[in-house]
Structures are given as structure tokens and as C-alpha cells.
N, C-alpha and C positions, 0 to 999 in steps of 0.2 A: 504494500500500500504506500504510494507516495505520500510524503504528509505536508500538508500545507504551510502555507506563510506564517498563520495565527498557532500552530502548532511549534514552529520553529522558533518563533517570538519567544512564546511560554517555555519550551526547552530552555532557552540564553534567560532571561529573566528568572527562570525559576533557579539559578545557581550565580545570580547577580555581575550577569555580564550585559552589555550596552550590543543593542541590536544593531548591528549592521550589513550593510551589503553582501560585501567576503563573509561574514559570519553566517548569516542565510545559507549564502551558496555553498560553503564548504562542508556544512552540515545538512544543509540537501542530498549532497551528492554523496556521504558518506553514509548515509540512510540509505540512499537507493541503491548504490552499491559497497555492496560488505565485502572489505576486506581488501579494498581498493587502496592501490598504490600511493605513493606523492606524484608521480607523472599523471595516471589518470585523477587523482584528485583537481591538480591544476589544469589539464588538457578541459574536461568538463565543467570546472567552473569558470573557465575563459571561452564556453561557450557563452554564458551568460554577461558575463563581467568579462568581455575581451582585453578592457583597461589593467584588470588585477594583474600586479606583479607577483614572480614564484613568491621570493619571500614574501609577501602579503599571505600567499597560500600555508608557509609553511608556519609564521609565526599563530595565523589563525589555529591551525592544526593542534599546535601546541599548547596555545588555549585551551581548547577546547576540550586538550588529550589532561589540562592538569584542571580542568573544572570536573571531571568523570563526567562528560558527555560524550567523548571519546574512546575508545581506548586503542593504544599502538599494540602491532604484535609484531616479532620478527623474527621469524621463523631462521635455524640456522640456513645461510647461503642463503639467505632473499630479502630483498628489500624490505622498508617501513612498510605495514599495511596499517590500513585503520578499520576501526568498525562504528557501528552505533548500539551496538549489544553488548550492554554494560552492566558489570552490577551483579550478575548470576552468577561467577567463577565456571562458567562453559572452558572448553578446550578446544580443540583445533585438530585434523587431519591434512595432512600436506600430502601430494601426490610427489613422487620423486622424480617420476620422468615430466610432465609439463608444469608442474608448480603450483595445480589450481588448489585452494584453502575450502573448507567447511567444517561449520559448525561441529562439534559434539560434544553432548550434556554431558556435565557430571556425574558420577557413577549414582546410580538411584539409590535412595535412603540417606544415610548421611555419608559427606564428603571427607571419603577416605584420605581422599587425595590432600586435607588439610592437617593429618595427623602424622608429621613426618617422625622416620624411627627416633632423631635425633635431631630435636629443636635449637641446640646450641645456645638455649636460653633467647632466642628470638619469640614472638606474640606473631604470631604468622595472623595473616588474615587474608591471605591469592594463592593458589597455586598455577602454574602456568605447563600443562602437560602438552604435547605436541605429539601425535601419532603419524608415522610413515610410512606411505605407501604407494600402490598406485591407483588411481583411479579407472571407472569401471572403463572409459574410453581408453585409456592408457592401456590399462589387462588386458586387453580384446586386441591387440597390437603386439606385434612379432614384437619383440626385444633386440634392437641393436646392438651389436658387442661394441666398445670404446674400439678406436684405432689400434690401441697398441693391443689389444684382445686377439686380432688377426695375426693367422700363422707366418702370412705372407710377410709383415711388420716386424716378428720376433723375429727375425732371418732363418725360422724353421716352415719346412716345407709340410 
């Protein structure tokens, strides 16, 4: 569901941030698409606001990623993403061969994943789990060997 202007208002108000323009749009666009990069966050919101500079994009970002209307993920070897699904300690599936990200809830009942063997005396309150794999397009797809995987390349025949 796209959410409207008056919805996006009340988001930034509701956490006492000054509505603006870039504020709108970069939280439009991080709503409509989850898990979306800084290049596509910028590239889409200079649809709208062709005027906006990156850093405009990215200071907003940052805003908005330390008001918790945000949150950043960065999955190892891949850019900033961002989401607008905040707040529920969810986790993340990464595909290995194309990169693409999805959701997945915390384990159901209570969240194991916040009971570490060894707290170090830290008050935990996120866990950030990331599962690997590949996806069902990915799966369905012969598997290329890397270059140097080839016989030809090791100089064995």
C-alpha cells in the first residue's frame, strides 16, 4: 500500500522532525521499496525532486535511520539498504548468487535470538540475524563454476 502525504506528515511529526520535501520523498520511496539501496533511494527520489542533491539524500537517510523511522541493514559484501519495517526485531534472507533481500520473522514465541549464551554484561535489546542462500529464481538456475573453478584455468586438463 503506498501511503500518502498526511500519513508521511504524521510519521516525521510523530518523532519531532520538520516536514519536508526530501523528507517526504525519501520516506516515500523507502516504504514503497524495502530494502532499497542509496543509489535507488536517490535515483527515485530525483524523480520527484530532480533538484535534490545525493547528500541531501543521504543526510535525510540518516535522519531518519536515527529517529527509528528507518532502519539501515548491510548485509556482508553489499551495500546500505534501508527499510521502513521497524521496530519488530525481523531478520533478513540474502540470496548469494543475485543479492535480492527478504523479510523473515523472528523465530515464533519468544525471541531466542535475544538470549545470547554470553551477554558480556551488555542489556541487549536487536538482534540482527542474516540467513544465506539462494533464491527460488537463483535455485532453478544451473550454477556457474568461478573462473578459476575451470580445468582449463588450473592448467589441468
Amino acid at each position: 500500500m503506498v501511503p500518502t502525504t498526511s500519513e508521511l506528515e504524521q510519521s516525521l511529526r510523530g518523532v519531532a522532525l520538520r516536514v519536508t520535501r526530501p523528507r517526504l520523498a525519501v520516506l516515500a520511496v523507502v516504504r514503497e521499496n524495502p530494502h532499497a539501496s542509496t543509489d535507488t533511494v536517490i535515483r527515485r527520489v530525483r524523480e520527484q525532486l530532480p533538484e535534490v542533491s545525493h547528500q541531501a539524500v543521504y543526510d535525510v537517510l540518516k535522519v531518519l535511520t536515527g529517529s527509528g523511522l528507518v532502519r539501515r541493514i548491510e548485509p556482508s559484501g553489499s551495500v546500505a539498504r534501508y527499510e521502513a519495517r521497524v521496530g519488530d526485531n525481523h531478520h533478513h534472507v540474502v540470496c548469494r548468487s543475485c543479492g535480492v533481500i527478504a523479510d523473515v520473522d523472528c523465530a515464533v514465541g519468544e525471541a531466542p535470538c535475544l538470549s545470547p549464551s554470553q551477554d558480556h554484561g551488555f542489556v541487549i535489546d536487536e538482534a540482527e540475524v542474516i540467513y544465506w542462500g539462494r533464491c527460488p529464481s537463483c535455485s532453478a538456475a544451473p550454477i556457474e563454476p568461478l573462473p578459476l573453478d575451470r580445468p582449463e584455468e588450473r592448467g589441468t586438463p
